[in-house]
VEXDREN-2710 file (C-alpha; in Angstrom, 1 decimal):
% VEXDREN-2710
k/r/px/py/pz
1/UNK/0.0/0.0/0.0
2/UNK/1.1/3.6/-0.7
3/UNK/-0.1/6.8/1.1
4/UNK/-0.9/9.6/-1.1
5/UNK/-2.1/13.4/-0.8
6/UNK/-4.5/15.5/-2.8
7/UNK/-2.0/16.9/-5.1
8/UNK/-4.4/19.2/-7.0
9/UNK/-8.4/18.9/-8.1
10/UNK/-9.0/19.8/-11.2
11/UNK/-11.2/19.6/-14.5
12/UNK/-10.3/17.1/-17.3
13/UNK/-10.9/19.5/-20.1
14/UNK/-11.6/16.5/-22.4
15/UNK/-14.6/14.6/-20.6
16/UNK/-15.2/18.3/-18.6
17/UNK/-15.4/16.6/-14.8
18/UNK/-13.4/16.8/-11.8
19/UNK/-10.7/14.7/-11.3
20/UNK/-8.9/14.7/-8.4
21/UNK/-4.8/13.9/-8.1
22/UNK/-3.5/11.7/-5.7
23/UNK/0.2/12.0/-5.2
24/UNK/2.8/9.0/-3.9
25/UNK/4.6/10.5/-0.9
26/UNK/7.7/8.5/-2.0
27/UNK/7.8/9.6/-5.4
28/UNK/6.3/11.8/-8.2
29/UNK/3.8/9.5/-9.5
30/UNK/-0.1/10.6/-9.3
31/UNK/-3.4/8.3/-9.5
32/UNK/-6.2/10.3/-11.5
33/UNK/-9.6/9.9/-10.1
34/UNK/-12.6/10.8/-12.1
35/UNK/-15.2/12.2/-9.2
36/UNK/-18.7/14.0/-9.5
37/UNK/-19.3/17.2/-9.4
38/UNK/-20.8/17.1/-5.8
39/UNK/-17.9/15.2/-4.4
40/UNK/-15.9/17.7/-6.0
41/UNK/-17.6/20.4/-4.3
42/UNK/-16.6/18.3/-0.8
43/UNK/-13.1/18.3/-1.0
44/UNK/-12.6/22.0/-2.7
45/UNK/-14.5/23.4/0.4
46/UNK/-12.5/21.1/3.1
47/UNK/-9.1/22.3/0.8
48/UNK/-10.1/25.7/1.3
49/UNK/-10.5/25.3/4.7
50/UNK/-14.5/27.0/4.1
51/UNK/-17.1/26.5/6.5
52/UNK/-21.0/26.9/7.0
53/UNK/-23.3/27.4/9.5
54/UNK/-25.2/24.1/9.1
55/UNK/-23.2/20.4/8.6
56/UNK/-22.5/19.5/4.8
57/UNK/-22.8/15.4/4.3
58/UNK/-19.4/14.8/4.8
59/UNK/-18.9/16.8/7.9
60/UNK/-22.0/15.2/9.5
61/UNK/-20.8/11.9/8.9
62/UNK/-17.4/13.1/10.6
63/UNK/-19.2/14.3/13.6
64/UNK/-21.4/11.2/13.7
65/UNK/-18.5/8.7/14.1
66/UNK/-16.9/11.1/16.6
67/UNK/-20.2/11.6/18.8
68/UNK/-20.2/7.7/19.0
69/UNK/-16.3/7.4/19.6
70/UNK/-15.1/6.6/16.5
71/UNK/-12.3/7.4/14.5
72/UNK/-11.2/7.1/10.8
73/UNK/-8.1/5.3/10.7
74/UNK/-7.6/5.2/7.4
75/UNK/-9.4/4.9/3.6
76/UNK/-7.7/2.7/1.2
77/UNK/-8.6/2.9/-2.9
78/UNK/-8.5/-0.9/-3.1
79/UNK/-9.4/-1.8/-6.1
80/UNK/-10.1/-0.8/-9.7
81/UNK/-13.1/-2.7/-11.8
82/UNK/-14.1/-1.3/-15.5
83/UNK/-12.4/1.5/-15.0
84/UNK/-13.9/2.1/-11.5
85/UNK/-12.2/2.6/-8.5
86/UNK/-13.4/1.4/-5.2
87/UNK/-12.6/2.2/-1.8
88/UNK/-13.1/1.2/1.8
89/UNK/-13.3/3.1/5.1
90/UNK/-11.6/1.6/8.0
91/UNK/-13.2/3.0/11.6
92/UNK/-11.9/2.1/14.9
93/UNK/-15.1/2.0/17.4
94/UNK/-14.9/2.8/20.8
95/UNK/-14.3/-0.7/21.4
96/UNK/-11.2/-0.7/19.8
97/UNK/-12.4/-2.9/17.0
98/UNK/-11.9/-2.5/12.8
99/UNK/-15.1/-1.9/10.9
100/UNK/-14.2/-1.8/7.3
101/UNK/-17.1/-0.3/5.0
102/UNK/-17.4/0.1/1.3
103/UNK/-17.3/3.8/-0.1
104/UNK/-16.8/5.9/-2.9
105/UNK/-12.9/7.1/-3.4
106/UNK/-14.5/10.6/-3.8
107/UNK/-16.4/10.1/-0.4
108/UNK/-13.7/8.3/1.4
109/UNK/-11.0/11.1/0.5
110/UNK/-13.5/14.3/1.3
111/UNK/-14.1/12.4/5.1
112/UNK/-10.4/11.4/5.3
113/UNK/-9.5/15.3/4.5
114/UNK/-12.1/16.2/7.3
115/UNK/-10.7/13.9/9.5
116/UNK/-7.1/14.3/9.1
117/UNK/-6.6/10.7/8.6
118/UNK/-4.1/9.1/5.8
119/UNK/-5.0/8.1/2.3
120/UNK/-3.8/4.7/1.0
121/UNK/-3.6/3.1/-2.6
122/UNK/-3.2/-0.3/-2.6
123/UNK/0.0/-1.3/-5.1
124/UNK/-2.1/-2.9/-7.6
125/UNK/-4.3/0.1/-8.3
126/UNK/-1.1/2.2/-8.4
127/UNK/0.9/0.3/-10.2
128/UNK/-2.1/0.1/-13.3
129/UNK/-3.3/3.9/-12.8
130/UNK/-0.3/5.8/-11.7
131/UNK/1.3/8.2/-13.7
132/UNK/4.4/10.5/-13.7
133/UNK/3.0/14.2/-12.5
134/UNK/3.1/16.8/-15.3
135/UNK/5.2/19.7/-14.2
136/UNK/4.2/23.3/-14.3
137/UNK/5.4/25.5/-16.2
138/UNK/7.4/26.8/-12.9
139/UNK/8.7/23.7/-12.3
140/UNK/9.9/23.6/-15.4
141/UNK/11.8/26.6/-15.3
142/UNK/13.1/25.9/-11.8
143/UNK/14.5/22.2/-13.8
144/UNK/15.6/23.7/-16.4
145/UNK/18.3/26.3/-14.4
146/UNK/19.1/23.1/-12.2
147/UNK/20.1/21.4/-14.9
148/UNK/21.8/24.6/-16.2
149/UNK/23.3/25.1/-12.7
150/UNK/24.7/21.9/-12.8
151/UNK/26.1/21.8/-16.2
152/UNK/27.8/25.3/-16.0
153/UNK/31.7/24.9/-16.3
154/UNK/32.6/27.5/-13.7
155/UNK/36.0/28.4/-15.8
156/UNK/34.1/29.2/-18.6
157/UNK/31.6/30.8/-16.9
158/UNK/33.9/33.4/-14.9
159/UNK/35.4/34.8/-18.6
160/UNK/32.0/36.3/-19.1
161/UNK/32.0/37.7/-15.8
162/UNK/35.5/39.3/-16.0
END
């Protein structure tokens, strides 16, 4: 299993719905998942740290596992069917026991942002999804005078400076 992060939420251009990408921590790999608009909504509000007066889906299900002394202790995107991606919610009860329930990857990673708990990808759904993160155009440049950087013959280099 890896853990990942929300890397970025954004709109596929193509197919024009959210997609949502979930970075490696241990390298620069990214799984795309395809989400609706609603779960969209979920995570953009809990990335922008927004609240409202009154409980959104997510955050009531996040204060119902809390009020009877749960606590996430993790989401995993387990497996991939048809181009599908499923996920499952693991709670720890008061009890101390493991109740593993099937969920959405969209619903599991807007409760697991709520909840500040990690985000897993299992290695097979990785390793048939992942692909390497497209750099900005920032990024780019910032590569681009590292490579220079480290390239640069300093003898040269100090003839134009003289």
């Amino acid at each position: 299993m890896r853990e990942v992060e929300v890397k970025a939420l954004l709109v596929d251009p193509v197919h024009n719905s959210p997609v949502i990408l979930l970075k490696d921590q241990n390298s620069d790999m990214v799984v795309p998942v395809w989400i609706g608009s609603p779960e969209a909504t979920a995570i953009a509000i809990e990335l922008q740290n927004k609240t409202f007066p009154r409980p959104l889906t997510h955050d009531l299900l996040k204060e119902v596992i809390l009020a009877l002394g749960g606590e996430l202790e993790k989401v995993v995107i387990d497996h991939i069917q048809d181009g599908t991606y499923y996920a499952t919610i693991f709670i720890r009860t008061k009890e101390g026991t493991i109740e593993e329930i099937d969920a959405r990857p969209s619903d599991s990673v807007a409760l697991a942002l709520r909840m500040g708990s990690p985000i897993y990808i299992a290695d097979e759904v990785f390793e048939a999804s992942a692909i390497e993160l497209p750099l900005t155009e920032e990024e780019e440049e910032r590569e681009q005078f590292k490579k220079f950087v480290e390239e640069i013959d300093l003898a040269e280099f100090k003839k134009f400076i003289q």
